[in-house]
N, C-alpha and C positions, 0 to 999 in steps of 0.2 A: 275280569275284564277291566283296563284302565281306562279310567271315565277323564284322565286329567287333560286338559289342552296340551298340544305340543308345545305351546309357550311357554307354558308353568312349569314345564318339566327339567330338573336340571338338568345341565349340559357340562360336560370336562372341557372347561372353557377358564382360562384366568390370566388378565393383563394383555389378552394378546396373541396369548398361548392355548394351543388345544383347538377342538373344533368341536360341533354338533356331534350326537351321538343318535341318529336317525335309524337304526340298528334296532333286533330284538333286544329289548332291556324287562328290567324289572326296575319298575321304575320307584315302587313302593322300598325298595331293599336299597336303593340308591339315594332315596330321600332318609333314610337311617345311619346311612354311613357317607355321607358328604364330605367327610375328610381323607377318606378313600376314591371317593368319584373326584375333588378338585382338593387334595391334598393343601396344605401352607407352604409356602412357596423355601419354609426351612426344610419340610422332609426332605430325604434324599436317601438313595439306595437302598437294599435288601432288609429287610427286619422278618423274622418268622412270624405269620400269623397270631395273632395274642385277643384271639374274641372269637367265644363260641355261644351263642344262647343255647340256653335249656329247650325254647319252642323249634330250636330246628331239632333236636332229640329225640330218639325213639322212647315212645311212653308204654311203658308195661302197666294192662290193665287187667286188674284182681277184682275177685268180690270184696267188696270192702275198702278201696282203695287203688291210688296206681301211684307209680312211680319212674322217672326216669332222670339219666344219669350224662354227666359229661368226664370222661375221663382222659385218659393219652389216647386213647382210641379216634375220639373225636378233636382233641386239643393237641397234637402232637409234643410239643412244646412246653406241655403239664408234665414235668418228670416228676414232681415232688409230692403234691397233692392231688386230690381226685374230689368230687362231688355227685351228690343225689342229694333229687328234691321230688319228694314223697307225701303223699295226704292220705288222710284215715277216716273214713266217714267213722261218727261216733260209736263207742262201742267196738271198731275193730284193730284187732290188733299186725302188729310187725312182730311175726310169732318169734319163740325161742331162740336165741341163736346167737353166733360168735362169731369172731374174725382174725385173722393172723395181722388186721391192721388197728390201731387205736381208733375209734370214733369219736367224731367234736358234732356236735349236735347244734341247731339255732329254730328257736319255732319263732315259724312267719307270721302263722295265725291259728286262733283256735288253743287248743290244750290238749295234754296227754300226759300219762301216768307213766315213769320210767322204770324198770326195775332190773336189778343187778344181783349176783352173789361170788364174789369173789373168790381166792384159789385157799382160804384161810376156811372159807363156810360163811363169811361177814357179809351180811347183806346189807340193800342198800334200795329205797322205795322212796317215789316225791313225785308231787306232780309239778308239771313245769307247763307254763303261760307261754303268752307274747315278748318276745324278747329275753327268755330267758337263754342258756348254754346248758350241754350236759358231755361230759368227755367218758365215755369209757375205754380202759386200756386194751391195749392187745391180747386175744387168750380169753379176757374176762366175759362169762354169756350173761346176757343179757335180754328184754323185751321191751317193746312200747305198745302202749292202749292207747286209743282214743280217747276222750272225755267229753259231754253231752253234747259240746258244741264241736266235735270232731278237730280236724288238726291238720296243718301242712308246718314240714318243716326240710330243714336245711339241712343235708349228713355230708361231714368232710372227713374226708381218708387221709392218712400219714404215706402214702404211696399212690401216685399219679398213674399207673397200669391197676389199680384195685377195681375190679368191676361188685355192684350190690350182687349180681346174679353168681356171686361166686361165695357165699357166706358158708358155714357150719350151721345147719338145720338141721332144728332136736328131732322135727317128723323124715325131715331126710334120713336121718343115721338111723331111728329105729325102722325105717322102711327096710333097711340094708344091712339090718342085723337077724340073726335070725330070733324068732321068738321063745325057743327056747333058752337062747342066751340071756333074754330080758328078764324073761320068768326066774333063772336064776339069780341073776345082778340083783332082783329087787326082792325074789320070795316071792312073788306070786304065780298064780297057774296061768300056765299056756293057755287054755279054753277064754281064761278072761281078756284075751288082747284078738281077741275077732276083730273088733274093730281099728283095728289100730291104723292109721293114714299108708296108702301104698306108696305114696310120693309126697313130697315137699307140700304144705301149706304155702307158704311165706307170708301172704297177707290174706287174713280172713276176717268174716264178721264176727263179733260176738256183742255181747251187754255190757254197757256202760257199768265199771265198777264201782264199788260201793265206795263210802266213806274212805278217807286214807287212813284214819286210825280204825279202822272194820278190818280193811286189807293186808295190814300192817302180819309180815310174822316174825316171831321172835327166835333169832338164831340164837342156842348156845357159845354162840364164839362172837356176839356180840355185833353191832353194824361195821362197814368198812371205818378205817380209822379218816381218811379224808372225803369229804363228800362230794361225789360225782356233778352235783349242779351249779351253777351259777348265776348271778339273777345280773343281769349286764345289764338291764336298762333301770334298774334301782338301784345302781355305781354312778356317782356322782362325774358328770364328764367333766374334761379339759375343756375349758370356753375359751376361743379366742371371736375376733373378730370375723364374721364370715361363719363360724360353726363351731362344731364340737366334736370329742374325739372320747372312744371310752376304751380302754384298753383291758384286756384279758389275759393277761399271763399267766407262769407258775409262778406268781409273785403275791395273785390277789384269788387264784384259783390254783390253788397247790395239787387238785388231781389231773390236772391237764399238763401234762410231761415232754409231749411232743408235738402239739400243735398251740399257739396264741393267735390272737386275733383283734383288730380293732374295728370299733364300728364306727364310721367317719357317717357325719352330718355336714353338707356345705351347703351354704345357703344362695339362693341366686345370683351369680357375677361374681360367686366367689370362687377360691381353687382349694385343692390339697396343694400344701407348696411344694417348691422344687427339692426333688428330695433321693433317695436309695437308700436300700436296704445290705448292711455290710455282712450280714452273715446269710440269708437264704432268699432262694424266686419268690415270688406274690403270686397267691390265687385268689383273685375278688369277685364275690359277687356283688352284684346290682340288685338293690331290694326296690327302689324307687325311683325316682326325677331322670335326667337323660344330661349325660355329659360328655368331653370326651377328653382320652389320654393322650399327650405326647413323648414318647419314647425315645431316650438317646442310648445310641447303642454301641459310643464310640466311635472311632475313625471317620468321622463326618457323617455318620448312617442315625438318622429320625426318623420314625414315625408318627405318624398317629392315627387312631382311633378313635370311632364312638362308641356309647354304651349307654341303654335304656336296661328299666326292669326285668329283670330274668337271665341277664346274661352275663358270663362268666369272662374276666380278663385275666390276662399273665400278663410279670414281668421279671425277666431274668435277673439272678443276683448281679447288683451292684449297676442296675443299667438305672440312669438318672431320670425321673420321669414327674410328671405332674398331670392332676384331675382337673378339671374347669366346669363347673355346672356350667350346663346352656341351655336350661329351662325356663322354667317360670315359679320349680317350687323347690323344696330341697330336693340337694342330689343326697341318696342315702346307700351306702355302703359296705362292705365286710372288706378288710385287707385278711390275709391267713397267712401261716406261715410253718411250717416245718419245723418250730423250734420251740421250747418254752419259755423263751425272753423274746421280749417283742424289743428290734431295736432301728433306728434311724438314723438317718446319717441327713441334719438341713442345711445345704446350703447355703442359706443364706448366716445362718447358726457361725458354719466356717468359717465363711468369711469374715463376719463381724468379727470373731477372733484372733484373727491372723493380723499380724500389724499392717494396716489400714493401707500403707506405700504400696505393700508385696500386690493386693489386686487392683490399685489404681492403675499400677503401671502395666498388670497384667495385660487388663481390660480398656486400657486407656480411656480411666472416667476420670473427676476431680479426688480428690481426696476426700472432700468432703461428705463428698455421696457417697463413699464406704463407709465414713465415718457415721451418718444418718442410720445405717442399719443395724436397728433390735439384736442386744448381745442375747436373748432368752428365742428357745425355740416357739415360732407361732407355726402349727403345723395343719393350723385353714388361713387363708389370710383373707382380706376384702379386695 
């Protein structure tokens, strides 16, 4: 029931323009996206949808855990990457399993135990915190545990159509092998797989595992030669004025091959500057604060967008765009990307480079005020 007065309530109304919206509304989902109810009076024309939350999402719920997902299904406009965001109460695990896509991993909160063995026999065991990454490749199987204080985190896909409900499960495949097959692959007898799962686990309960060095096994062909984790919030960020930026490539994380990522901090009244991406689309999540994006999409076509916690934004290659916190605390964020180099293309970067005439006149400012602009990339500003 909305309790709000019809006064308080916004209205598509600006300079003049527009009228009352006296109509069934929702009025709560209009007070979230206020750049969509009374737009800036720069948007203009057609832009494809670029904002999906996780909470409008269907949530799969397991013993142990649930999980759900926004992919091209829900994001039309997501061709390149895909997401899920998943929690483990302690002790259970994201059982066996594998994928034809790479995984980029980020824990929100909580902790979990990651484990790997690669196509060599090299395995690969750690546990991973708040803010840490973990990539495994495509093909490679893998699992995650919870740990005592359980765990949500962040899973990103190298392919915008990848659904979680479509993985490689080790109790799938032996439900749908026959047991005497198994009993041969491994030497044991048929009597002994009574119990063996009819269907898929995928998230169950178990116990909190022991020690990592208890846990720990020792492969003959030694650990993976690069290691699956990275610790992004113990990387020293980019400080500018307004925030920080910490970046994850295959440059400072050499097993992450096909996805990078940064995690921007903006601090109140500040932005992501005006910017695009030269080589692939943006898939961002929103970890924190509430901000919102303006979108240029060429041929005189803007949008923009808001975006609070939980929710997922796109932005097509090369389309020019900027963040703006509009809260009261940090806006805190993920950009990702489809590539293993994270790269930028600023704005303001260019122009300070270009001889200072070419966009005075462009732009018909003074000289000097091109001249005034930072030759070094600031990529928060105040």
């Amino acid at each position: 029931m909305n309790r709000m007065s019809p006064s308080d309530r916004p209205q598509p109304e600006r300079a003049g323009a527009g009228w009352i919206d006296v109509g069934p509304r929702n009025v709560e989902l209009d007070l979230q996206n206020l750049d969509l109810l009374v737009p800036p009076p720069t948007d203009r024309g057609t832009v494809p949808n670029l904002k999906f939350s996780f909470s409008d999402a269907h949530t799969r719920i397991e013993r142990g855990g649930w999980t759900r997902e926004v992919t091209q299904r829900e994001l039309p406009i997501a061709t390149t990457l895909s997401g899920v965001d998943m929690a483990l109460e302690p002790g259970a695990y994201r059982e066996l399993h594998w994928h034809q896509q790479a995984e980029w991993g980020y824990v929100l909160t909580g902790s979990c135990r990651i484990g790997a063995v690669d196509q060599e026999g090299r395995n690969f065991l750690d546990d991973v915190g708040q803010g840490d990454l973990w990539f495994f490749p495509k093909g490679v199987p893998h699992h995650i545990q919870a740990l005592d204080d359980g765990v949500e985190f962040l899973l990103v896909f190298d392919d915008g159509g990848f659904s979680e409900n479509s993985t490689f499960l080790i109790s799938d495949f032996f439900a749908h092998t026959p047991k005497e097959v198994i009993a041969k692959n491994f030497g044991w007898r048929v009597e002994q797989l009574a119990d063996l799962p009819e269907k898929e686990k995928y998230i169950f309960p178990g116990q909190v595992p022991p020690p990592l060095d208890v846990d720990r096994v020792v492969s003959p062909t030694g650990d993976v030669p690069r290691t699956f984790k990275h610790r992004l919030h113990a990387q020293a960020p980019e400080r500018f004025d307004g925030g920080t930026v910490r970046i994850a490539d295959v440059t400072n994380f050499a097993a992450a091959t096909t996805i990078c990522a940064a995690l921007v901090e903006v601090e109140p009244g500040a932005m992501r500057e005006l910017h695009w991406h030269p080589t692939d689309d943006e898939w961002q999540y929103y970890i924190s604060g509430s901000g919102r994006m303006g979108v240029f999409a060429s041929s005189g076509v803007n949008r923009t967008f808001d975006y609070r916690s939980g929710d997922v934004g796109y932005v097509p290659f090369a389309y020019g765009h900027y963040i703006e916190n509009t809260g009261n605390e940090p806006l805190v964020f993920l950009e990702m990307f489809r590539n293993p180099r994270f790269e930028d293309i600023s704005l303001a970067q260019w122009m300070a480079n270009t001889p200072p005439e070419v966009a005075a006149d462009t732009l018909n400012l003074p000289r000097a005020l091109i001249e005034s602009i930072r030759r070094d990339k600031r990529s928060v500003t105040a």
